[in-house]
C-alpha positions as CSV (number, residue, x, y, z in Angstrom):
1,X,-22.3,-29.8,13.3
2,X,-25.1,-27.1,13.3
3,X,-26.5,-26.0,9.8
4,X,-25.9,-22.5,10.4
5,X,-22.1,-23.6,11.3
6,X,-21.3,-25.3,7.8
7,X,-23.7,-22.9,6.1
8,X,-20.9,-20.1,7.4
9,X,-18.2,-22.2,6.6
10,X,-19.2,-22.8,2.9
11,X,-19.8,-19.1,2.2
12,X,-16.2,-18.2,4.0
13,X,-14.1,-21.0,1.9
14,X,-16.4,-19.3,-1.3
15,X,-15.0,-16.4,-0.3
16,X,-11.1,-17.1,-0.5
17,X,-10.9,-18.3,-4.4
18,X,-13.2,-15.2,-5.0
19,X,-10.7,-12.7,-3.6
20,X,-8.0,-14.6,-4.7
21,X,-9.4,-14.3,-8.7
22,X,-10.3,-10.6,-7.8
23,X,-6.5,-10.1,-6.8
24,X,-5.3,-12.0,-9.9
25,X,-7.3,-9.9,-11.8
26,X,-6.1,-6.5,-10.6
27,X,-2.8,-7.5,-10.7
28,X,-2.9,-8.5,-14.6
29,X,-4.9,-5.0,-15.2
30,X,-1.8,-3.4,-13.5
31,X,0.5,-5.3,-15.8
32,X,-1.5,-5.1,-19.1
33,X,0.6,-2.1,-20.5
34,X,3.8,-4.0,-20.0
35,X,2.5,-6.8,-21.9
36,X,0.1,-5.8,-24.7
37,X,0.8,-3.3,-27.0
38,X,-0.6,0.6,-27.3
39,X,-3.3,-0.3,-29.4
40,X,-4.9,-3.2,-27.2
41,X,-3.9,-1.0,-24.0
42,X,-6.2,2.0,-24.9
43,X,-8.8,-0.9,-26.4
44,X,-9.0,-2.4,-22.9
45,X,-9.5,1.7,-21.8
46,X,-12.4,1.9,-23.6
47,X,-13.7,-1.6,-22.4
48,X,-13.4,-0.2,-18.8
49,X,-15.2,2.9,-19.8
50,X,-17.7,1.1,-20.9
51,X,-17.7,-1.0,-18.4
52,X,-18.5,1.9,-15.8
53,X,-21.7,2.8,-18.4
54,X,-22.8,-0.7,-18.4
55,X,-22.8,-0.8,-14.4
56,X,-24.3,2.4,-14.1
57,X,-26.9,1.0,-16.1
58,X,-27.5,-2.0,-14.0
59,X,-28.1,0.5,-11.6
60,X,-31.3,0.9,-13.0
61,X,-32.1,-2.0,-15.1
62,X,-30.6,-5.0,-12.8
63,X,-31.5,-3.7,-9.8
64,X,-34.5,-1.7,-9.8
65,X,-36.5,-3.1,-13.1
66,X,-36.1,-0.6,-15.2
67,X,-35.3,-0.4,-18.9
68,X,-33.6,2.8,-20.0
69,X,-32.9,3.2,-23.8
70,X,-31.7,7.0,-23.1
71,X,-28.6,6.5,-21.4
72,X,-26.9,7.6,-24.6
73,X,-28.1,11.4,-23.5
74,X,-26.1,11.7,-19.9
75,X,-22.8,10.1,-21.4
76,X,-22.5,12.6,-24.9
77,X,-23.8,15.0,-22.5
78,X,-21.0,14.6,-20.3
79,X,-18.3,14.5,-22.8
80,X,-19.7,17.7,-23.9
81,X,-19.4,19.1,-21.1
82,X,-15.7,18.0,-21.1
83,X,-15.3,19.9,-24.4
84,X,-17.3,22.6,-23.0
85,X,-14.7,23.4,-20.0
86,X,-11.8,23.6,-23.1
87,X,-13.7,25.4,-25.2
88,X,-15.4,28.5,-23.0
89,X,-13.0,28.0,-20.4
90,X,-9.9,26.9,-21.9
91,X,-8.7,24.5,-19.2
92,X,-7.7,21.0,-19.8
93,X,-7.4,19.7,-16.6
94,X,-8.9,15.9,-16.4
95,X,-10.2,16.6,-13.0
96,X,-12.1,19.7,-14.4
97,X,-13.0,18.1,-17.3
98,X,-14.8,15.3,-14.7
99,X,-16.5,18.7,-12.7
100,X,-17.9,19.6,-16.0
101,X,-19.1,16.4,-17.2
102,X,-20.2,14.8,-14.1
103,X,-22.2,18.0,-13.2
104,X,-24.0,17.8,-16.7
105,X,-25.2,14.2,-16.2
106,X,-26.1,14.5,-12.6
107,X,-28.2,17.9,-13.8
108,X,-29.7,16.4,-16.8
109,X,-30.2,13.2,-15.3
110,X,-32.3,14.5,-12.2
111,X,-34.6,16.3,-14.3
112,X,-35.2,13.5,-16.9
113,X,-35.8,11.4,-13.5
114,X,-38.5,13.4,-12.0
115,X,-40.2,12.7,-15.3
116,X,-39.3,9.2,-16.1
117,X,-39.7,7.5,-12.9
118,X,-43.5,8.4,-12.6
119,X,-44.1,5.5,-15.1
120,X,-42.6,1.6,-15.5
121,X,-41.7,-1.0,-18.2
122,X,-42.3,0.0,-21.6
123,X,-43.3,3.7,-20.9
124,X,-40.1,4.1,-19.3
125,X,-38.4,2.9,-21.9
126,X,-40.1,4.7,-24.5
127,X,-39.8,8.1,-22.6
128,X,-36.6,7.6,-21.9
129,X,-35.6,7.4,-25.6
130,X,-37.8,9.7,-26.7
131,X,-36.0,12.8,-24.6
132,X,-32.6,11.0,-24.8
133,X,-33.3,12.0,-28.7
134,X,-34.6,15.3,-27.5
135,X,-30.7,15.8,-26.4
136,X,-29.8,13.8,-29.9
137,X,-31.4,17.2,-31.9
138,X,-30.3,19.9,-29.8
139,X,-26.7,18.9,-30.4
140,X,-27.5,19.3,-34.3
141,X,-29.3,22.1,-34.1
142,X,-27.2,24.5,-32.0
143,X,-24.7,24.0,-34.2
144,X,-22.9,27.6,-32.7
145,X,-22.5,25.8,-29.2
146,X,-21.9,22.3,-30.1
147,X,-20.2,22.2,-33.6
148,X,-23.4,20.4,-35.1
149,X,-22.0,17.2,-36.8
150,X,-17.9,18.3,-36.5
151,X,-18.2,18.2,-32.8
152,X,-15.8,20.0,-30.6
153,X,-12.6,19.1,-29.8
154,X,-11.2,17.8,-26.6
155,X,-7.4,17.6,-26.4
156,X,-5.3,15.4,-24.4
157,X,-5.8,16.3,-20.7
158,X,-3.1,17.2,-18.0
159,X,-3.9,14.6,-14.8
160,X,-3.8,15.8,-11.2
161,X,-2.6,18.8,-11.8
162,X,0.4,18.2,-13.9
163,X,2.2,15.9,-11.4
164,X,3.2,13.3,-14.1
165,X,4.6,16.3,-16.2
166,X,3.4,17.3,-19.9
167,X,2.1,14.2,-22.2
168,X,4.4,14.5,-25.4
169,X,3.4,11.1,-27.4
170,X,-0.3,11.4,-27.8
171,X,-0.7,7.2,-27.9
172,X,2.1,6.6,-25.5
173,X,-0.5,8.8,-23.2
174,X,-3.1,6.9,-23.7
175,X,-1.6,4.0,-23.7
176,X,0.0,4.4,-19.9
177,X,-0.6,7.5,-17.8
178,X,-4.2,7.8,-18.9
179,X,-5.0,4.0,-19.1
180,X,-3.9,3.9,-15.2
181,X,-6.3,7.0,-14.6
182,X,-8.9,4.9,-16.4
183,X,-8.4,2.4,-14.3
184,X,-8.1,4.1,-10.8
185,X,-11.5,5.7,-11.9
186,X,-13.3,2.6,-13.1
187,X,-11.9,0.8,-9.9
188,X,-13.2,3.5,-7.7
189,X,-16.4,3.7,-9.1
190,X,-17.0,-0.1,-9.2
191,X,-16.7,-0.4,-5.5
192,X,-18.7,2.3,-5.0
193,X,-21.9,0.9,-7.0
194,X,-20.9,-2.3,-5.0
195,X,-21.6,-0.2,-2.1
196,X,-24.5,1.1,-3.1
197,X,-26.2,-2.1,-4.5
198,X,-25.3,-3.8,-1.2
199,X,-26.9,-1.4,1.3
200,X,-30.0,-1.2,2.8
201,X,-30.8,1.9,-0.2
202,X,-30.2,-1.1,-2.9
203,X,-32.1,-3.8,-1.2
204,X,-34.4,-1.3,-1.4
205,X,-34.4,-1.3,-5.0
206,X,-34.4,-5.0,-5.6
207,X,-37.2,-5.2,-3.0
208,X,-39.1,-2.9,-5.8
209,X,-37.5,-4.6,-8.5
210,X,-39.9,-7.7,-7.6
211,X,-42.7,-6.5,-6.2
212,X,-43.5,-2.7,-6.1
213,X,-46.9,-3.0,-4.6
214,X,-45.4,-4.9,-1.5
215,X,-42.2,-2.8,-0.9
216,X,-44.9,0.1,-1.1
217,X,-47.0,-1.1,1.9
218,X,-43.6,-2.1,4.3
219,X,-42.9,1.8,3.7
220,X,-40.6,2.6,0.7
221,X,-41.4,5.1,-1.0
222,X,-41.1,3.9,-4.4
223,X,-41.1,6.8,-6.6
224,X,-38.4,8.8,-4.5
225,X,-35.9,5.6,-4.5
226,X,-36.3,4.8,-8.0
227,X,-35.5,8.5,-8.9
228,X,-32.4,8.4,-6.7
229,X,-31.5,5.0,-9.0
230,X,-32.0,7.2,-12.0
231,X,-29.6,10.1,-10.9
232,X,-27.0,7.7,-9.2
233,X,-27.0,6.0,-12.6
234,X,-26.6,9.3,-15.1
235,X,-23.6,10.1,-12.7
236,X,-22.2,7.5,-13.0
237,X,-22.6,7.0,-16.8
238,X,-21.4,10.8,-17.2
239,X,-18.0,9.6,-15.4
240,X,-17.9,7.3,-18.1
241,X,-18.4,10.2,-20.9
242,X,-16.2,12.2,-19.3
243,X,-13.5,9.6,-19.6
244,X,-14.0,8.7,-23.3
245,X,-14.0,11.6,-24.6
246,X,-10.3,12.3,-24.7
247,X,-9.7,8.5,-25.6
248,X,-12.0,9.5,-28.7
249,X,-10.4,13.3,-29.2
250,X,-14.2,14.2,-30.3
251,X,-17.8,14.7,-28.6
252,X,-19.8,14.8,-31.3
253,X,-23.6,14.4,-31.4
254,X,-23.3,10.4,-32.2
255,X,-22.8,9.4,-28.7
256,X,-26.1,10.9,-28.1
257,X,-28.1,8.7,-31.0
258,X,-30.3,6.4,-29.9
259,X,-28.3,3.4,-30.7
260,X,-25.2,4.5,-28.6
261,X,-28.0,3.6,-25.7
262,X,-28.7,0.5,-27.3
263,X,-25.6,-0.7,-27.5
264,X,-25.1,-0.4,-23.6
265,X,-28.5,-2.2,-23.2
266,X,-26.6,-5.1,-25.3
267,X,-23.4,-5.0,-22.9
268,X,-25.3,-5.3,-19.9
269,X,-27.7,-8.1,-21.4
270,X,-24.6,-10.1,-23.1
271,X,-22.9,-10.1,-19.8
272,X,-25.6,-11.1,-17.6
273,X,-27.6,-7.9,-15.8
274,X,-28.2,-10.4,-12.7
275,X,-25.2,-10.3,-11.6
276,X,-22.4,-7.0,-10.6
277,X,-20.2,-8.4,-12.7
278,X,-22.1,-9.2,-15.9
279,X,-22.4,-5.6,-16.9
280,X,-18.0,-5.6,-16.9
281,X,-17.7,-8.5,-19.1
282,X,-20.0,-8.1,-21.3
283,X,-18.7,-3.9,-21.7
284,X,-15.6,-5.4,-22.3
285,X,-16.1,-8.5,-24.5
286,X,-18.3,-6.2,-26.4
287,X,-15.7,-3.6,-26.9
288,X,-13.0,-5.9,-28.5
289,X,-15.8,-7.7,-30.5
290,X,-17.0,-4.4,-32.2
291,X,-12.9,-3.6,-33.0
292,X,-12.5,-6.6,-34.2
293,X,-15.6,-6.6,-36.6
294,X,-15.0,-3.3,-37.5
295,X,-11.5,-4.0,-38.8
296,X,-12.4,-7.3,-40.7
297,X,-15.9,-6.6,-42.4
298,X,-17.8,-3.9,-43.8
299,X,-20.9,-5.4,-42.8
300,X,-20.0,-5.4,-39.2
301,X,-23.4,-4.8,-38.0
302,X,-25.0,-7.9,-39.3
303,X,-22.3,-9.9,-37.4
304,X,-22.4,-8.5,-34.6
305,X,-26.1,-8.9,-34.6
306,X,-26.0,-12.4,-35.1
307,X,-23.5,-13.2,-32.2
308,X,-25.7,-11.4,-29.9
309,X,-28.7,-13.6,-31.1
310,X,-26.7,-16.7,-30.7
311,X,-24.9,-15.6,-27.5
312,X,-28.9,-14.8,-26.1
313,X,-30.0,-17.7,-27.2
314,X,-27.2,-19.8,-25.9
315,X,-26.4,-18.1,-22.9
316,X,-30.0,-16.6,-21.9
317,X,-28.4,-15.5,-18.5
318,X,-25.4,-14.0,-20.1
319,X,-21.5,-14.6,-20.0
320,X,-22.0,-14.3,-16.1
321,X,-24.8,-16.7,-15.8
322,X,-23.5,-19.0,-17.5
323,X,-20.1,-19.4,-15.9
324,X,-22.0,-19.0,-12.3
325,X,-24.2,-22.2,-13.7
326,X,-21.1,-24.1,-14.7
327,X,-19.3,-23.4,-11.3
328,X,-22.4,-24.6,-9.2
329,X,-22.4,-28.0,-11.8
330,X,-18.2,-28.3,-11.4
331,X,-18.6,-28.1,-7.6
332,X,-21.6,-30.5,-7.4
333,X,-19.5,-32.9,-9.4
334,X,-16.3,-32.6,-7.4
């Protein structure tokens, strides 16, 4: 038999337990409510939420090169924008709330990127950071618009229109109606990233990603593409604003800190950012690691800061990378 013959055979039988595990997985995130109670439910919300930052990072750090410690500035930008449409507008529709907010990340976004992508590694970074805190101190200061440091409230929403009726029980909301909305969302922003990565626009990227001068002369234009990365990726991590700020009941100027960015760098890293996936495990393991830390020590930080430093020096390619090394080793074995 040809090469090329068991070559396509090999990928199409790696294909089967892949969609098989992707089913599996669905179907327990369909059944989680049933199963777990309030509290993890709208835990595992925020893990998804995250999730959709973390991959909207990737966007940009996985797949094009770039390091962006600023993301913090399109995500509280986004929630505000949620509390915005309540506030001057006095809607609480969740599909406004994601006009709003997605509008204010794509906006900011594109106009940080013009800026941002005319430089690589550490200048990005650095720039990025530095007008992510630009964001940071205009929250504090127009304390008449924002609240300052009280924030402004966003209240529980009314989804698609009111068709599910009138949330009574704030945490039985969360906890099922809005979870499945949380999920719907995450689910349909996952496949399209997926999309994106996977077309000729992403190999695109990757083709920059490890060797700009080269996918320069075959006719990409670098600077356009990676600024396209950069707004794909504040859009999508405004979705993800937009959908934690009525978990949260609060956008406050926090979410805009600097260290709110850095602790999506860590997701993305812990989970492995060379991989799709890597960016949803590592959102979500980190989630339920910082509750549980939280909850159990008032020095919280330091632990969590030594896990990471073990977990990177363990698992250098992430949770992702590491399971990916220890399937190739179980089917070389078997």
């Amino acid at each position: 038999m040809s090469t090329p013959a068991i070559d396509a055979r090999a990928t199409a039988s790696g294909r089967v337990p892949a969609a098989a595990s992707l089913a599996l997985l669905a179907a327990l995130l369909v059944v989680f409510p049933y199963v777990a109670s309030s509290y993890q439910t709208i835990l595992l919300s925020y893990g998804l939420v995250m999730a959709i930052a973390a991959m909207a990072l990737n966007l940009l750090l996985g797949y094009t090169g770039l390091l962006s410690f600023g993301h913090s500035v399109y995500f509280g930008a986004a929630a505000y924008g949620a509390a915005f449409v309540v506030k001057y507008l006095h809607v609480v529709s969740m599909e406004a709330f994601l006009a709003g907010g997605v509008l204010s990340g794509l906006v900011i976004a594109a106009a940080f990127g013009f800026i941002c992508v005319r430089y690589t590694k550490i200048f990005f970074s650095i720039l990025t950071l530095a007008l992510s805190q630009v964001g940071w101190s205009l929250a504090l200061k127009l304390f008449w618009v924002t609240g300052g440091t009280d924030g402004i409230r966003v209240p529980t929403p009314v989804l698609l229109g009111g068709v599910f009726g009138t949330p009574q029980d704030k945490v039985v909301f969360l906890a099922h109606r809005y979870y499945y909305y949380v999920l719907a969302v995450f689910a349909v922003c996952a496949v399209l990233m997926w999309r994106i990565v996977q077309s000729p626009f992403g190999k695109s990227l990757q083709a920059i990603r490890d060797n700009e001068v080269r996918a320069e002369s075959i006719g990409i234009r670098v600077r356009r593409a990676r600024w396209f990365a950069f707004v794909l990726s504040g859009m999508f991590t405004g979705i993800a604003g937009v959908l934690w700020a009525p978990l949260n009941g609060l956008a406050t100027p926090d979410v805009l800190y600097w260290p709110f960015s850095g602790e999506l760098v860590v997701m993305t890293v812990m989970g492995g950012f060379h991989s799709f996936s890597g960016p949803i495990v590592g959102a979500v393991a980190f989630n339920y690691l910082k509750s549980y830390a939280v909850g159990r020590t008032e020095y919280w930080q330091l632990l969590l800061g030594v896990v990471f430093v073990v977990l990177v020096l363990v698992l250098p390619d992430g949770i992702m990378g590491a399971w990916a090394r220890l399937h190739r080793r179980m089917r070389k074995e078997g």
